[in-house]
ROZAMI-267312 format. One line per field, with one value per residue (C-alpha): residue in one letter; residue number from 1; x, y, z. Coordinates in steps of 0.5 Angstrom, whole numbers, plus 500, padded with zeros to 3 digits. Layout:
rest = c(a,...);
nr = c(NUM,...);
x = c(X,...);
y = c(Y,...);
z = c(Z,...);
***
This chain:
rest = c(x,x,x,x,x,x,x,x,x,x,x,x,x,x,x,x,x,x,x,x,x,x,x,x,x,x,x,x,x,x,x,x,x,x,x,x,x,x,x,x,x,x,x,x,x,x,x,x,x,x,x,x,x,x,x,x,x,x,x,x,x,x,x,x,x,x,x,x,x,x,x,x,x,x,x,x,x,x,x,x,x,x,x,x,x,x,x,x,x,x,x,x,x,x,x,x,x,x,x,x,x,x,x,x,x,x,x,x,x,x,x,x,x,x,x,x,x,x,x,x,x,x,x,x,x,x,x,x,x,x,x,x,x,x,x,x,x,x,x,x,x,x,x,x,x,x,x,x,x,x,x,x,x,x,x,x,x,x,x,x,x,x,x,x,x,x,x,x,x,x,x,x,x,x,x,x,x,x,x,x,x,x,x,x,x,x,x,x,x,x,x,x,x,x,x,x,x,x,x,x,x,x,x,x,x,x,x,x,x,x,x,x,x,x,x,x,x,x,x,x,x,x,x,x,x,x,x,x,x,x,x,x,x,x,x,x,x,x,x,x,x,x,x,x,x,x,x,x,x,x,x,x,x,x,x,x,x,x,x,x,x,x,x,x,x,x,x,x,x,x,x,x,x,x,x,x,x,x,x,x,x,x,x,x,x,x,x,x,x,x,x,x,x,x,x,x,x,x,x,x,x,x,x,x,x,x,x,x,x,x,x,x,x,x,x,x,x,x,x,x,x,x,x,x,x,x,x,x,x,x,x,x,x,x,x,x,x,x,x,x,x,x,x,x,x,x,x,x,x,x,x,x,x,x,x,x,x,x,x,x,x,x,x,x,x,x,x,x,x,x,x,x,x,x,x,x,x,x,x,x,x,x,x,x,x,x,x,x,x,x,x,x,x,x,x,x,x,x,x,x,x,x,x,x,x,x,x,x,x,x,x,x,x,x,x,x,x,x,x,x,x,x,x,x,x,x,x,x,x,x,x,x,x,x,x,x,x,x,x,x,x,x,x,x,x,x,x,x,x,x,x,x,x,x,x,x,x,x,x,x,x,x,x,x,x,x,x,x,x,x,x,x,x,x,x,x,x,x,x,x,x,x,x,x,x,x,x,x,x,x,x,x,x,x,x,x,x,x,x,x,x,x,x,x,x,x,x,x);
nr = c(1,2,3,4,5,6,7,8,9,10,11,12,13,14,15,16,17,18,19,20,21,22,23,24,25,26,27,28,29,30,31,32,33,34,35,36,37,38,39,40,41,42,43,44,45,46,47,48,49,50,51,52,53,54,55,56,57,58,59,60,61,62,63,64,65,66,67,68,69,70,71,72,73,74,75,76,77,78,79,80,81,82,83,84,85,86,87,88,89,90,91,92,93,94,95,96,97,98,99,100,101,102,103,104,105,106,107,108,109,110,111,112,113,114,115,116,117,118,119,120,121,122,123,124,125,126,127,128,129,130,131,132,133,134,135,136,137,138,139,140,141,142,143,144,145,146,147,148,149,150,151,152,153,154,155,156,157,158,159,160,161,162,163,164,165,166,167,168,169,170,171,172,173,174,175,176,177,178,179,180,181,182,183,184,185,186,187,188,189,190,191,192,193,194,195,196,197,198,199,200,201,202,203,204,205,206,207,208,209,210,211,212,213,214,215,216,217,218,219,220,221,222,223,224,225,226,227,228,229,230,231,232,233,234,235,236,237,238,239,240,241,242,243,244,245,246,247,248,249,250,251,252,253,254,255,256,257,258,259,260,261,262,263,264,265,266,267,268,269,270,271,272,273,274,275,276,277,278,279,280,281,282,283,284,285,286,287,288,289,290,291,292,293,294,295,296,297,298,299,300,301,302,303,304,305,306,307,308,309,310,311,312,313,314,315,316,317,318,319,320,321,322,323,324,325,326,327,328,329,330,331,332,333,334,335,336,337,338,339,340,341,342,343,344,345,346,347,348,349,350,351,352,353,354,355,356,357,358,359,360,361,362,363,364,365,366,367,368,369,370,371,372,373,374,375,376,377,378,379,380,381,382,383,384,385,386,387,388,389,390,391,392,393,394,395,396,397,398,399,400,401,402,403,404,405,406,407,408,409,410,411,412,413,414,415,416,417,418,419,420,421,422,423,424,425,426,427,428,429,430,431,432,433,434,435,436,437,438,439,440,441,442,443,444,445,446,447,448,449,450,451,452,453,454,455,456,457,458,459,460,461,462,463,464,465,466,467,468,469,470,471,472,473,474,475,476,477,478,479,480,481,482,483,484,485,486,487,488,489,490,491,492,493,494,495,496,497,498,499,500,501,502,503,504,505,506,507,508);
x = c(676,683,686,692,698,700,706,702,697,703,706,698,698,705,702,697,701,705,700,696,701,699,703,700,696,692,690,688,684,681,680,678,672,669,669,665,661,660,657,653,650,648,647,644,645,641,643,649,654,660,667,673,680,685,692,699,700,696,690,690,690,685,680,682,680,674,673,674,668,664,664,664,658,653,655,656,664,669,675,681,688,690,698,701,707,711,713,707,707,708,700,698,701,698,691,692,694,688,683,685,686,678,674,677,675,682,683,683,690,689,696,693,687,686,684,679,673,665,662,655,651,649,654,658,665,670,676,682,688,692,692,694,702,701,706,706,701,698,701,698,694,692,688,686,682,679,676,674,670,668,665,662,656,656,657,664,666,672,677,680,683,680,685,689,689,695,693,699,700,696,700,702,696,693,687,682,677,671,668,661,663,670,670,675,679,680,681,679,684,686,686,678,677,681,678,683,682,675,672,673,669,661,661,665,665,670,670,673,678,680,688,691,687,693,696,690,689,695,698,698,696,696,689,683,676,671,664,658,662,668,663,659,665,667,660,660,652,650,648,641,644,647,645,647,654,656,656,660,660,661,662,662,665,662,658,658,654,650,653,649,647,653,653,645,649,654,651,645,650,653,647,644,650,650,653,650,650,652,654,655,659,658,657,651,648,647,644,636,638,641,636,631,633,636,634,636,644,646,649,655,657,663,662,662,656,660,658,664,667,672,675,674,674,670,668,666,669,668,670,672,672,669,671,671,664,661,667,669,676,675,681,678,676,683,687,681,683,691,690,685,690,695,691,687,689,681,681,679,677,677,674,672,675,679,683,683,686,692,693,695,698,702,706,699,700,704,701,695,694,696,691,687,682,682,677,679,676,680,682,682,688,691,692,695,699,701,699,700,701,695,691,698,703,697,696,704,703,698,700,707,703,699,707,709,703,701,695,688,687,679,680,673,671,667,670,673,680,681,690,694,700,701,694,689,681,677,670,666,659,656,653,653,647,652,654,651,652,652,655,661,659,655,660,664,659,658,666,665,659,663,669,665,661,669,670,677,679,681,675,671,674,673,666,665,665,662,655,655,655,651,645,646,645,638,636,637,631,627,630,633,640,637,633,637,640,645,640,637,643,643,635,636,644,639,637,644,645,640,642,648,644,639,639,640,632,630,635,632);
y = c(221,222,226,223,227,225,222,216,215,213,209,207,203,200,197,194,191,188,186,183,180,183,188,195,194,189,195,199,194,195,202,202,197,200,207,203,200,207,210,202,204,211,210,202,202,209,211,216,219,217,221,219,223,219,222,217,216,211,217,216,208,208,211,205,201,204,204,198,196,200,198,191,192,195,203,208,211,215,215,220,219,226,227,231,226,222,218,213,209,201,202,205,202,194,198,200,193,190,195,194,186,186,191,193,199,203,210,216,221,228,232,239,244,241,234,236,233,237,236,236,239,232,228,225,227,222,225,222,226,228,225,227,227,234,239,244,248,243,246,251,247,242,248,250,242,244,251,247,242,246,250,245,244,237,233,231,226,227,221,222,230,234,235,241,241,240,237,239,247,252,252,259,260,254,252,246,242,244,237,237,231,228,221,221,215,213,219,226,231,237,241,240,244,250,256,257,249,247,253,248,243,243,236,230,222,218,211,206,202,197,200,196,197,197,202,206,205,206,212,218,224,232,233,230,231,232,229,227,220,224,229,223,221,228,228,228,225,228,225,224,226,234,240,247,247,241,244,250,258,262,269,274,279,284,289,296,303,299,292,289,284,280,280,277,272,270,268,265,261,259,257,253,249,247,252,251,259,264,272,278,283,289,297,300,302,294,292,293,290,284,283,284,279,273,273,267,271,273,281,284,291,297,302,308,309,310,307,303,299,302,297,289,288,283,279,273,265,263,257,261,267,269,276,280,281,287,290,296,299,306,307,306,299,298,300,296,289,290,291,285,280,283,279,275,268,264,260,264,264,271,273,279,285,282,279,286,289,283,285,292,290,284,284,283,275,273,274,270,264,256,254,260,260,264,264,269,270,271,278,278,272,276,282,277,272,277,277,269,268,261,257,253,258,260,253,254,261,259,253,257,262,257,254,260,262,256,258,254,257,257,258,260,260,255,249,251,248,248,249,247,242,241,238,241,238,240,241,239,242,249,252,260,262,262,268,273,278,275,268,269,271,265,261,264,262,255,254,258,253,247,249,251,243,242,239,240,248,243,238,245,248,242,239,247,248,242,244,251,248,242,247,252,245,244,251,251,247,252,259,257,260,267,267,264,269,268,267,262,258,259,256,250,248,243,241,238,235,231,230,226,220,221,215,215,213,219,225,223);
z = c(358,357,351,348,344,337,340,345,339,337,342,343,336,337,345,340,335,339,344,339,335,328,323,323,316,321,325,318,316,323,324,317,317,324,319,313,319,323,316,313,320,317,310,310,302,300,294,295,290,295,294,297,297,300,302,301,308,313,313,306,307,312,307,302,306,307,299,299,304,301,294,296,299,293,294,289,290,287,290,289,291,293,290,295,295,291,297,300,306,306,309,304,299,302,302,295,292,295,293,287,287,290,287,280,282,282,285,280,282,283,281,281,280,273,276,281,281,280,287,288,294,295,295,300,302,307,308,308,305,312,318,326,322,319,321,315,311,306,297,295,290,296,300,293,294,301,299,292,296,303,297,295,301,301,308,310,315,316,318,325,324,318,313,313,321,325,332,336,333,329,322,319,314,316,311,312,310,314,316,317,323,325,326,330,332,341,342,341,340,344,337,337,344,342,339,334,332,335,330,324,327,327,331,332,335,338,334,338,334,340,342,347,354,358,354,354,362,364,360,364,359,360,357,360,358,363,362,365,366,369,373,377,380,383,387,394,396,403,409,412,419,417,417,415,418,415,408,410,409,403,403,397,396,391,388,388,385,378,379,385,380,380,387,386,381,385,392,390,385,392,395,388,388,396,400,407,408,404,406,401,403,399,400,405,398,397,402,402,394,396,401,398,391,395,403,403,403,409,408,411,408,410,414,409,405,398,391,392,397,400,406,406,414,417,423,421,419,413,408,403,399,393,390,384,380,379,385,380,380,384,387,394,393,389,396,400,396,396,404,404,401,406,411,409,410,407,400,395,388,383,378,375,377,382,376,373,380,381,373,375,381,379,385,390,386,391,396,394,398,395,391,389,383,378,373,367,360,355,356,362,362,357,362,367,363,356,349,346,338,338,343,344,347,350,355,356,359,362,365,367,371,374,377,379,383,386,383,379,373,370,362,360,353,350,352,359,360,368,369,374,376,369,367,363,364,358,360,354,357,356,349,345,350,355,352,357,361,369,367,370,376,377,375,381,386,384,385,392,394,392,397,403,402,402,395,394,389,384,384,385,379,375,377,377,369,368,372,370,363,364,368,361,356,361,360,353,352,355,352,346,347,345,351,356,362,367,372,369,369,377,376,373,378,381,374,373,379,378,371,374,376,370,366,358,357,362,358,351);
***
């Protein structure tokens, strides 16, 4: 699905407009009576107290109009024109006058602390004050409303952004009103995904309120999110008439004194996500614990009997190279990856130590082969690309890291964004019990596994994130999200494969 800035949503309405032949208020009343039928769906006629705070811009109209659908149709509502500005939009102004002429019903105008209204736990709230056009902090006596309502308990819908958010910037001192669900129009915003924003969002739904589908089709966005739609077109179905060879060999880099379990981790990733061979190279220490826990992966180890690794040096001919989980940074293996990648000339993917190495060594980034993925966690990121102020600035760093270094970028955070050429791909899969020790290093394996079957490092990062996630989603049912492990997540990849193909009945 692809995510839209503000300036295309803009553009998205004038496309329709002119498409269409209608004025903007047409689209309001559009957009408005979808909402009032997204919540008559829910609702069907029960009787709730409903209050609508409505700002003086097109947000603001929208609400109106919904007002005006709900007090038509027999439901009990209150609606509130939240005075934040003298100025009101024509929209706003034309959804104003025929809620007014129709209902009877007029709005009550809050101009300060002393206006606002008492607000019961079982109340319904729709909030409409600002809209995706907000790009200051809201007064002082605005913020004051949404701490007034959020600490009120009652369900909020907010309508397409939750007030008091700014979809392309985290504002100073930012408050918002936190929603109990956004009922976002077309699209989701970026905003939603990002720690910093996403952290106001308990859960959000796309309303489709019919912009041009030209414009939607052919608009070329920056952000893309990553579902199972997105993910089915991504796999590669095997053929009758292969074998082992035909999905290619990973080969693991991992492993050390204590840390054998990242090394387990990550090969039998490999493997759960298809690699047709899978070999560990690990320290002497290692060996009869790999074997032992996955005979199934090949074992390949220095020549030293250290508890690190002290050379990388090796005879085969692998597809690809995984490195980093569980490697340690004793100086011995430090000097052993710098001599690695002076002559390695395999794809590779990174995480863990690895990245921890490369930040300490920053002059090792060039010589990473094109196309190399990296799979950061946010401390991890900020040792390679420096500290940033928000969510934003810290995408842009990202994205400049990526073009200078030929690199892929795997963000990980709760929704994974997957940089590089200028495009982020946010993954929409994944949940809390994710967050466990071990997840990262199967992470790694199962972007490994998808380059050695010759999926591209791009598409192999992207469908990654996505099984990982959809396989941790899966377990959950079974563990809850306190008892979910990382190897667990490795148990149920055939789990989110078949998933791909499952119908809506069989998901339920």
């Amino acid at each position: 699905m692809k995510i839209l800035s503000k300036e295309q949503i803009y553009a998205a309405d004038k496309a329709t407009e002119q498409a269409e032949h209608i004025p903007s208020f047409n689209l309001m009343e559009r957009a408005g009576g979808y909402a009032y039928h997204y919540l008559h769906q829910r609702l069907q006629n029960q009787p709730v107290n409903i209050k609508i705070f409505c700002g003086t811009g097109n947000n603001g109209g929208d609400g109106l109009v919904i007002a005006r659908n709900l007090i038509e149709n027999g439901y009990s509502v209150v609606t509130y024109i939240v005075n934040y500005s003298e100025s009101r939009s024509t929209d706003f102004l034309n959804a104003l006058s025929v809620l007014k002429n129709s209902t009877k019903n007029w709005p009550q105008l809050i101009k300060s602390e002393n206006d606002f209204p008492d607000i019961q736990p079982e109340d319904l709230i729709v909030d409409c004050i600002f809209g995706i056009g907000l790009n200051r902090p809201a007064d002082s006596w605005v913020q004051k409303l949404f701490n007034h309502i959020n600490e009120s308990r009652a369900y909020v819908l907010a309508i397409d952004v939750p007030s008091g958010m700014a979809i392309d910037q985290l504002l100073e001192d930012e408050v918002v009103l936190k929603p109990t669900v956004v009922l976002t129009f077309q699209t989701p915003k970026l905003v939603f995904f990002l720690p910093q924003g996403g952290k106001h969002i308990n859960s959000w739904e796309v309303l489709d309120i019919g912009l041009d589908r030209n414009y939607l089709n052919s608009v070329e966005t920056k952000a893309q999110l990553i579902g199972k739609a997105e993910a089915k077109q991504m796999y590669k179905p095997r053929s009758k008439f292969s074998h082992k060879g035909t999905y290619g060999h990973s080969l693991i880099i991992a492993g050390s004194y204590g840390k054998m379990g990242a090394a387990i981790l990550s090969g039998k990733a490999a493997l759960s996500s298809g690699s047709g061979l899978v070999t560990a190279y690990t320290t002497r220490q290692g060996m009869p614990i790999m074997q032992s826990a996955a005979p199934e992966i090949m074992v390949v180890t220095d020549r030293h009997n250290g508890d690190f690794l002290e050379e990388i040096k090796f005879d085969l001919q692998p597809d690809v190279i995984g490195i980093g989980p569980g490697l340690g940074m004793a100086k011995t293996t430090q000097d052993a990856f710098k001599n690695f990648l002076k002559q390695n000339e395999r794809q590779l993917v990174l995480d863990a130590d690895a990245l921890n190495m490369l930040s300490e060594n920053i002059d090792l980034l060039e010589l990473l082969p094109q196309y190399s993925v990296l799979t950061p966690h946010p401390k991890e990121l900020e040792r390679l690309i420096g500290s940033w102020s928000d969510d934003f600035e810290k995408l842009k760093k990202a994205e400049a890291f990526s073009d200078k270094f030929k690199c892929i970028l795997v963000l990980k955070d709760a929704h994974t964004i997957v940089v590089f050429e200028g495009k982020y791909y946010v993954n929409n899969t994944g949940n809390p019990g994710m967050a466990t020790g071990g997840s990262g290093d199967v992470l790694i394996g199962i972007i490994t596994g998808l380059i050695a079957q010759q999926y591209d490092p791009l598409t192999a990062s992207i469908f990654g994130v996505y099984l990982h996630g959809r396989a941790g989603d899966i377990a959950i049912n079974h563990t809850g999200y306190e008892g979910l492990t990382a190897g667990m997540i490795v148990e149920f990849l055939g789990q989110a494969y078949l998933d791909l193909f499952a119908q809506e009945s069989e998901e339920k």
